[in-house]
OpenMM code with the backbone's topology and positions (N, CA, C; nanometers):
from openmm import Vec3, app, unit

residues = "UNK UNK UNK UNK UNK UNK UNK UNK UNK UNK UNK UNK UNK UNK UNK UNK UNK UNK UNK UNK UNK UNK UNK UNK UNK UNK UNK UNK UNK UNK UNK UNK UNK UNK UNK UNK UNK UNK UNK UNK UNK UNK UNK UNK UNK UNK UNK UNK UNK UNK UNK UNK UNK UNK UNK UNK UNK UNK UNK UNK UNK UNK UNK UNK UNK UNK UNK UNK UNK UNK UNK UNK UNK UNK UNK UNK UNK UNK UNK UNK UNK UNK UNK UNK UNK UNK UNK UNK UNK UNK UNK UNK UNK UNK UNK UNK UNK UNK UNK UNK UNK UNK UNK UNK UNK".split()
positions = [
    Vec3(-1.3005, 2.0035, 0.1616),
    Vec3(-1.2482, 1.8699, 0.1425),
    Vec3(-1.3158, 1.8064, 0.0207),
    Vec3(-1.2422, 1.7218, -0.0377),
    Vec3(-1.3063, 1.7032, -0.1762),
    Vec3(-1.4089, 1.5464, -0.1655),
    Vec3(-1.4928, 1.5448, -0.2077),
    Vec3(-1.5465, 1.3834, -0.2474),
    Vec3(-1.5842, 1.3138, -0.3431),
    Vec3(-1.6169, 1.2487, -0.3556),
    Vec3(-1.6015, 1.1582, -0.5178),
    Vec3(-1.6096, 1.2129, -0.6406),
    Vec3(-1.6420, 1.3392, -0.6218),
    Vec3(-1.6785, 1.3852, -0.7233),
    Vec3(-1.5864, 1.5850, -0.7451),
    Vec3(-1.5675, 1.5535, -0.6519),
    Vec3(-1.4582, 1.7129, -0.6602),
    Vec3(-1.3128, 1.6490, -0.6158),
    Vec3(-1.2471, 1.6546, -0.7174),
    Vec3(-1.0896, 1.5935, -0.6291),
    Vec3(-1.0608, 1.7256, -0.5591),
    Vec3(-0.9336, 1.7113, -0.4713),
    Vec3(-0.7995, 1.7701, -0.4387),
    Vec3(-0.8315, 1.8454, -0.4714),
    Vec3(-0.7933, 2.0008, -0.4853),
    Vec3(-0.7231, 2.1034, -0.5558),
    Vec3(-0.5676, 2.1175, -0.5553),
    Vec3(-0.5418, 2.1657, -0.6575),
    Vec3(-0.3696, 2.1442, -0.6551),
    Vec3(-0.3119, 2.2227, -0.5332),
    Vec3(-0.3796, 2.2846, -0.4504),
    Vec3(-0.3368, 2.4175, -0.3723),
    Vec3(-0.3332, 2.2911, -0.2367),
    Vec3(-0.4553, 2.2751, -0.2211),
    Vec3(-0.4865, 2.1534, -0.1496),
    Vec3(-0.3645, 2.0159, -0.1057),
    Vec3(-0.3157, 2.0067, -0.2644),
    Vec3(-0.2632, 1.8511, -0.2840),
    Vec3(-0.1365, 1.8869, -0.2041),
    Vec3(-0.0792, 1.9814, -0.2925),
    Vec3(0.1147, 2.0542, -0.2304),
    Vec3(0.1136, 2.1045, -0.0936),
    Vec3(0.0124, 2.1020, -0.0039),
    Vec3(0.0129, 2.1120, 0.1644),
    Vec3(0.0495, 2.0239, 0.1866),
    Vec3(-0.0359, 1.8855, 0.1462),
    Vec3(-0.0655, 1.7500, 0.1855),
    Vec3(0.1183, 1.6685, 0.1562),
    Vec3(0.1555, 1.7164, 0.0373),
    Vec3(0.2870, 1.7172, 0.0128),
    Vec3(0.3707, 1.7648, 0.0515),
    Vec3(0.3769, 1.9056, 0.0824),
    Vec3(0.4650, 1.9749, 0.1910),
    Vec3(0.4671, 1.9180, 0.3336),
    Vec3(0.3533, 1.8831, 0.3447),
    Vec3(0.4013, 1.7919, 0.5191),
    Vec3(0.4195, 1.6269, 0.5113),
    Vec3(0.3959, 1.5840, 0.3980),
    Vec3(0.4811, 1.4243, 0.4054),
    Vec3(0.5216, 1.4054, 0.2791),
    Vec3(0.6263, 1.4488, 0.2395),
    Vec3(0.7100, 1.4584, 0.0925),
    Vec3(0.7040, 1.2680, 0.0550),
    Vec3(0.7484, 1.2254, 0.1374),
    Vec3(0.7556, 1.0455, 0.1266),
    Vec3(0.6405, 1.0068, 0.1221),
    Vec3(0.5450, 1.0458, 0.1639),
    Vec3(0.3990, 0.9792, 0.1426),
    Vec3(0.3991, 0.9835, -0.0056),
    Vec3(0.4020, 1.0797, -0.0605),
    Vec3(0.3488, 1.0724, -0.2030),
    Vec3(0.4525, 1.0608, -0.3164),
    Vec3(0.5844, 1.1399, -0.2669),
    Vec3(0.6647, 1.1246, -0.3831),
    Vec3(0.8149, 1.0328, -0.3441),
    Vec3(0.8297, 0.9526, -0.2754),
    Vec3(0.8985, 0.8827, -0.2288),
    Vec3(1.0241, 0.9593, -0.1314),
    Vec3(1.0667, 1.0514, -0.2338),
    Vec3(1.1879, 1.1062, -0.1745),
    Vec3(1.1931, 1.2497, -0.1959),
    Vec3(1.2615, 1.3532, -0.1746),
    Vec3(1.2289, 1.5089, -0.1772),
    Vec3(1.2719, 1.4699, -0.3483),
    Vec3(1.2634, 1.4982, -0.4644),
    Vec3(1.2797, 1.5021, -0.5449),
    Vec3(1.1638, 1.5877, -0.6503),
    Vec3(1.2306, 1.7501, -0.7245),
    Vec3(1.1599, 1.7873, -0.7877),
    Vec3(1.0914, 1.7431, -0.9283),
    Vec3(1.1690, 1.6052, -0.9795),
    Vec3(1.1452, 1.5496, -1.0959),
    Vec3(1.0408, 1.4719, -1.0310),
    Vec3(1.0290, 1.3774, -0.9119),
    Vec3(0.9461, 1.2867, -0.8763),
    Vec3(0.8278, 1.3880, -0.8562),
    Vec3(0.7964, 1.5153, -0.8072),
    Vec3(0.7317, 1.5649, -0.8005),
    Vec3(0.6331, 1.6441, -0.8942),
    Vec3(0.7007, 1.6566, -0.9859),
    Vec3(0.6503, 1.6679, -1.1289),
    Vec3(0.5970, 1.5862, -1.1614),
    Vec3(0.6263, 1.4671, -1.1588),
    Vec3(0.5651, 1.3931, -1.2004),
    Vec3(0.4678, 1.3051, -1.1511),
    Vec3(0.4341, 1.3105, -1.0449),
    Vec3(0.3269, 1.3118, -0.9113),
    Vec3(0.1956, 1.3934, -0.9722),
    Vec3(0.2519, 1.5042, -0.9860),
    Vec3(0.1386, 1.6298, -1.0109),
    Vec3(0.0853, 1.5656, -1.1430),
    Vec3(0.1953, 1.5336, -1.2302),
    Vec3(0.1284, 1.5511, -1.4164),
    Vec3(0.0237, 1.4757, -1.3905),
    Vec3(0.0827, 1.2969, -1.3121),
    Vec3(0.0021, 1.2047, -1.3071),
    Vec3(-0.1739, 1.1845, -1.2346),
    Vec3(-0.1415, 1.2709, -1.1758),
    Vec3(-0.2538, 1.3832, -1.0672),
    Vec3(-0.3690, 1.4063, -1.1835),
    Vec3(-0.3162, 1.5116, -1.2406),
    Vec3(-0.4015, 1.5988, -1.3071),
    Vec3(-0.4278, 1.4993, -1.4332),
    Vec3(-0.3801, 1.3936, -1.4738),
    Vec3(-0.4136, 1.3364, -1.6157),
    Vec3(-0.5244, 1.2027, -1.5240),
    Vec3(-0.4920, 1.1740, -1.4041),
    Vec3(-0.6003, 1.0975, -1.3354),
    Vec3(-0.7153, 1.1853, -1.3350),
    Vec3(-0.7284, 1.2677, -1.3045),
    Vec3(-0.8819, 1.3487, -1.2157),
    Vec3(-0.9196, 1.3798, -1.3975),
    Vec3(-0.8405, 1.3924, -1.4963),
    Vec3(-0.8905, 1.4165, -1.6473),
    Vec3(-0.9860, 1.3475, -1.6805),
    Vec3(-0.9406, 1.1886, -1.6884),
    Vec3(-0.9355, 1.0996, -1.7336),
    Vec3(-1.0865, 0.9902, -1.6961),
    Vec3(-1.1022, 1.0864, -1.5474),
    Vec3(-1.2268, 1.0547, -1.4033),
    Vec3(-1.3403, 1.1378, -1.4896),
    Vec3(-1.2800, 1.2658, -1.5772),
    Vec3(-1.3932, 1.2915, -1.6538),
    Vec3(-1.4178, 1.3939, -1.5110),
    Vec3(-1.3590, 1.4661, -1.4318),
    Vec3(-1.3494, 1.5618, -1.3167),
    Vec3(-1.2545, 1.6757, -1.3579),
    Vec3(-1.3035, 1.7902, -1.2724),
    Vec3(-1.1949, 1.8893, -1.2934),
    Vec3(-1.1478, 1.9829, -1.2058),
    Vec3(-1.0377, 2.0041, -1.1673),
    Vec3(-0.9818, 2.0137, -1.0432),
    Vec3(-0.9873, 2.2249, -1.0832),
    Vec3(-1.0608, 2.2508, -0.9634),
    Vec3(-1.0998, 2.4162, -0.9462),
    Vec3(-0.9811, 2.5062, -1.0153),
    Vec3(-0.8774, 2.4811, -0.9514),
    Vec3(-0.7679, 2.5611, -0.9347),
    Vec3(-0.6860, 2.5009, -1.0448),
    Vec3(-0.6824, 2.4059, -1.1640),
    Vec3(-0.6099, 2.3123, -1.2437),
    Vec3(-0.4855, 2.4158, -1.3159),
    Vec3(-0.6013, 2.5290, -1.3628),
    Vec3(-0.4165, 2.6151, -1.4114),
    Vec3(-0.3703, 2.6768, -1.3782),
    Vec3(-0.3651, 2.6573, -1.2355),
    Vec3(-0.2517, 2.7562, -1.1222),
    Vec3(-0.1577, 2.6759, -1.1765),
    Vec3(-0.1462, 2.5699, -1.2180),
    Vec3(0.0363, 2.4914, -1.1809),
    Vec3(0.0727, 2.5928, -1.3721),
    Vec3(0.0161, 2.5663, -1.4871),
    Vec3(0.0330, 2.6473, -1.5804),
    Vec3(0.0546, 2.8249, -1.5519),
    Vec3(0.0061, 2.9023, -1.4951),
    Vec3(0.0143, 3.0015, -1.4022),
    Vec3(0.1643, 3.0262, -1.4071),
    Vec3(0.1623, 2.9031, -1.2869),
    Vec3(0.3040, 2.8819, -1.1840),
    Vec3(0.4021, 2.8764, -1.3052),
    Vec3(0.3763, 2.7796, -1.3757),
    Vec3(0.5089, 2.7880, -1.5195),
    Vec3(0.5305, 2.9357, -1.5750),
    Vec3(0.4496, 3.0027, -1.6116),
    Vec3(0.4712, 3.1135, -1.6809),
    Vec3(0.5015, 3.2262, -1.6023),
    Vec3(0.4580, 3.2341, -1.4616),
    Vec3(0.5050, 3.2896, -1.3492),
    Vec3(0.6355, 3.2690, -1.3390),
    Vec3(0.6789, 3.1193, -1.3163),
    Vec3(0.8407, 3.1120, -1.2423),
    Vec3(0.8846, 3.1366, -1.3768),
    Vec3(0.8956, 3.1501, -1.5223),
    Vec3(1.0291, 3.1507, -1.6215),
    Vec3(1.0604, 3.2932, -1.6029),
    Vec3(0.9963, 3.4465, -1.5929),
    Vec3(1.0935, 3.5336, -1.6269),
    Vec3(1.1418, 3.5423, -1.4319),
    Vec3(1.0711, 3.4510, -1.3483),
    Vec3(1.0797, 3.5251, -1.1970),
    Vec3(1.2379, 3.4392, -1.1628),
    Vec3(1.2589, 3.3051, -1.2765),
    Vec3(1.4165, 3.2645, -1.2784),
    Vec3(1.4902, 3.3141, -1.4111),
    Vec3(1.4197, 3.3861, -1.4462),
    Vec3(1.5656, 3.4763, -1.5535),
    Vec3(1.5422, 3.3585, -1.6794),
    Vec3(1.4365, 3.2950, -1.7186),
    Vec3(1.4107, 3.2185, -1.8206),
    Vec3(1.3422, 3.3265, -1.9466),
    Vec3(1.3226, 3.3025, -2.0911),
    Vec3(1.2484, 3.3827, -2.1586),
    Vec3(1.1297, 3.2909, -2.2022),
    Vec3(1.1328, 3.1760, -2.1488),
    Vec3(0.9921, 3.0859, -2.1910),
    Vec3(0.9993, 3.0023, -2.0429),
    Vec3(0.8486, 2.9351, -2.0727),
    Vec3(0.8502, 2.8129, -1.9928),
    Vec3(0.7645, 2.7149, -2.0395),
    Vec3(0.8730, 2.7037, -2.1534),
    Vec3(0.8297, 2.5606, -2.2332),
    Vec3(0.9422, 2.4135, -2.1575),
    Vec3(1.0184, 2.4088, -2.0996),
    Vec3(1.1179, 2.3512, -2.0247),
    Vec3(1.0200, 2.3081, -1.9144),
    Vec3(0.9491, 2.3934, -1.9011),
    Vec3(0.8742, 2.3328, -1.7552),
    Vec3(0.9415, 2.3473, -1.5916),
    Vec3(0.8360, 2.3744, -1.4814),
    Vec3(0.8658, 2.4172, -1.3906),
    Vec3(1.0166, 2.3478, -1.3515),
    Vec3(0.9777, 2.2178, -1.3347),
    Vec3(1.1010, 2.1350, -1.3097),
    Vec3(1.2157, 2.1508, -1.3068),
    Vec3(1.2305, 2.1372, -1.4333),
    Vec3(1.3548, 2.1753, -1.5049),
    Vec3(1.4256, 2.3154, -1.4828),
    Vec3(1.3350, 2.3999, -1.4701),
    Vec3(1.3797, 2.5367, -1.4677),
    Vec3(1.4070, 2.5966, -1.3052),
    Vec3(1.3117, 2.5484, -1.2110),
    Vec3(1.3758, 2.5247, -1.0492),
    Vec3(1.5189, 2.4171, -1.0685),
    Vec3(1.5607, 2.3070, -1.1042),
    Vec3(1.6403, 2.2315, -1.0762),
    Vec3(1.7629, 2.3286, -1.1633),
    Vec3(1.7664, 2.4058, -1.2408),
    Vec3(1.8522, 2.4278, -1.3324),
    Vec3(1.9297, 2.5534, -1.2394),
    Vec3(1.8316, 2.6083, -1.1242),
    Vec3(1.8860, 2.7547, -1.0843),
    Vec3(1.8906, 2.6717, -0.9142),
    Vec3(1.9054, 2.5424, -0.8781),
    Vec3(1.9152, 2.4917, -0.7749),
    Vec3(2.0504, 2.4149, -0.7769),
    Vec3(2.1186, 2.3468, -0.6387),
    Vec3(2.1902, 2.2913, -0.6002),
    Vec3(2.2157, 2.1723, -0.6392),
    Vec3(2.1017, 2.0781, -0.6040),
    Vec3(2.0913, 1.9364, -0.5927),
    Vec3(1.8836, 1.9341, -0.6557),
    Vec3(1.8626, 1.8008, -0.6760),
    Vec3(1.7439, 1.7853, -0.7256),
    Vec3(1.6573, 1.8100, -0.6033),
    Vec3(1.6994, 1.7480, -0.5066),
    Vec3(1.5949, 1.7902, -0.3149),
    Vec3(1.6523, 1.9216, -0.3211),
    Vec3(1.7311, 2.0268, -0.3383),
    Vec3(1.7027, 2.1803, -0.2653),
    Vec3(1.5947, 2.2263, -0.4187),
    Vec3(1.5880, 2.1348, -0.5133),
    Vec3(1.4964, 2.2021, -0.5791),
    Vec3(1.3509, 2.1520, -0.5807),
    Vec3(1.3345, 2.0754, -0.4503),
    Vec3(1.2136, 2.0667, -0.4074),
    Vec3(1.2039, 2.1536, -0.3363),
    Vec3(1.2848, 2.1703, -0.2082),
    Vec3(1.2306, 2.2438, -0.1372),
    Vec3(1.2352, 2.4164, -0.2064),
    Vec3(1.2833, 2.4411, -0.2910),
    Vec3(1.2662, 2.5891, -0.3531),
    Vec3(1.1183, 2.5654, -0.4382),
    Vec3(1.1242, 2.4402, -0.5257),
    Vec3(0.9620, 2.4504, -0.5366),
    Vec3(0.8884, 2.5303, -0.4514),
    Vec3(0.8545, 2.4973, -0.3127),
    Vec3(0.7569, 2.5219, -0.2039),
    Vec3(0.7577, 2.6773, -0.1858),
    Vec3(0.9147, 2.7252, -0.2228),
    Vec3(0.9361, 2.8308, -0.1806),
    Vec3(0.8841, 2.9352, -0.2438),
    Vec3(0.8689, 2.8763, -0.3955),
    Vec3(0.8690, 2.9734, -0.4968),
    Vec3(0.6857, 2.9452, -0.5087),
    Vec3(0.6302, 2.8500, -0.4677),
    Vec3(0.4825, 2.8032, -0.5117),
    Vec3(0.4645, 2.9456, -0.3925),
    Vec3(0.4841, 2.9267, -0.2966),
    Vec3(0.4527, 3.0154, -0.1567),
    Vec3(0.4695, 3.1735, -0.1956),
    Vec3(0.5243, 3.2333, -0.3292),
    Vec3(0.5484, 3.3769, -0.3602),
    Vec3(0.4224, 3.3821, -0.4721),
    Vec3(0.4302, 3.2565, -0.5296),
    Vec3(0.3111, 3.2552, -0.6496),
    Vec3(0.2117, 3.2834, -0.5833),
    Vec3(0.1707, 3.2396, -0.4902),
    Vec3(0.0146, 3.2340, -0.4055),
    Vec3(0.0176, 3.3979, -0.3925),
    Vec3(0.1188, 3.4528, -0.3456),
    Vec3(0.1048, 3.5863, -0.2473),
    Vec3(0.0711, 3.7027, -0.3715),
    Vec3(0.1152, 3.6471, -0.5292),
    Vec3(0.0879, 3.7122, -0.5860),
    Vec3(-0.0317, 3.7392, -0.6696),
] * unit.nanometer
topology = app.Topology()
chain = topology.addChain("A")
for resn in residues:
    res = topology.addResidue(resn, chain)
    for name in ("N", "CA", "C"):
        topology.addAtom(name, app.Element.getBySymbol(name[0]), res)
């Protein structure tokens, strides 16, 4: 558990998010969620802190572009889950899905 001085870990934060999507990002939304995280990680920066695990979510970008048939992932996770999704909420919940294959790998 983190304290004043170790935030969150991002591995940490997206549990805490996976079980109350509205607590933190109002609504299932993968753009709101993006932008949850950026704001995340440019807070704990900014605290002059540094979060253990910080470039798993960079990882995760370069992981998900060829694992969705992308040749970069300069577009960013977001964009590139919402682009091979339904609606902006099934591309939250494929976020989770796809964070959950990243881990295993």
């Amino acid at each position: 558990m983190p304290t004043k001085d170790t935030p969150l870990s991002i591995h940490e934060l997206l549990d805490l998010i996976r079980k109350r999507p509205g607590f933190y990002t109002v609504e299932r939304s993968i753009f709101r969620l993006d932008s949850f995280l950026g704001g995340y990680e440019l807070g704990v920066r900014l605290s002059g802190l540094v979060i253990g695990d910080g470039n798993d979510l960079a990882r995760f970008r370069d992981w998900l572009a060829p694992r969705l048939g992308f040749t970069s992932s300069v577009s960013g996770a977001a964009n590139m889950i919402r682009e091979k999704s339904t609606s902006d909420s099934d591309a939250f919940d494929r976020f989770f899905i796809l964070w959950d294959e990243f881990k295993r790998v």
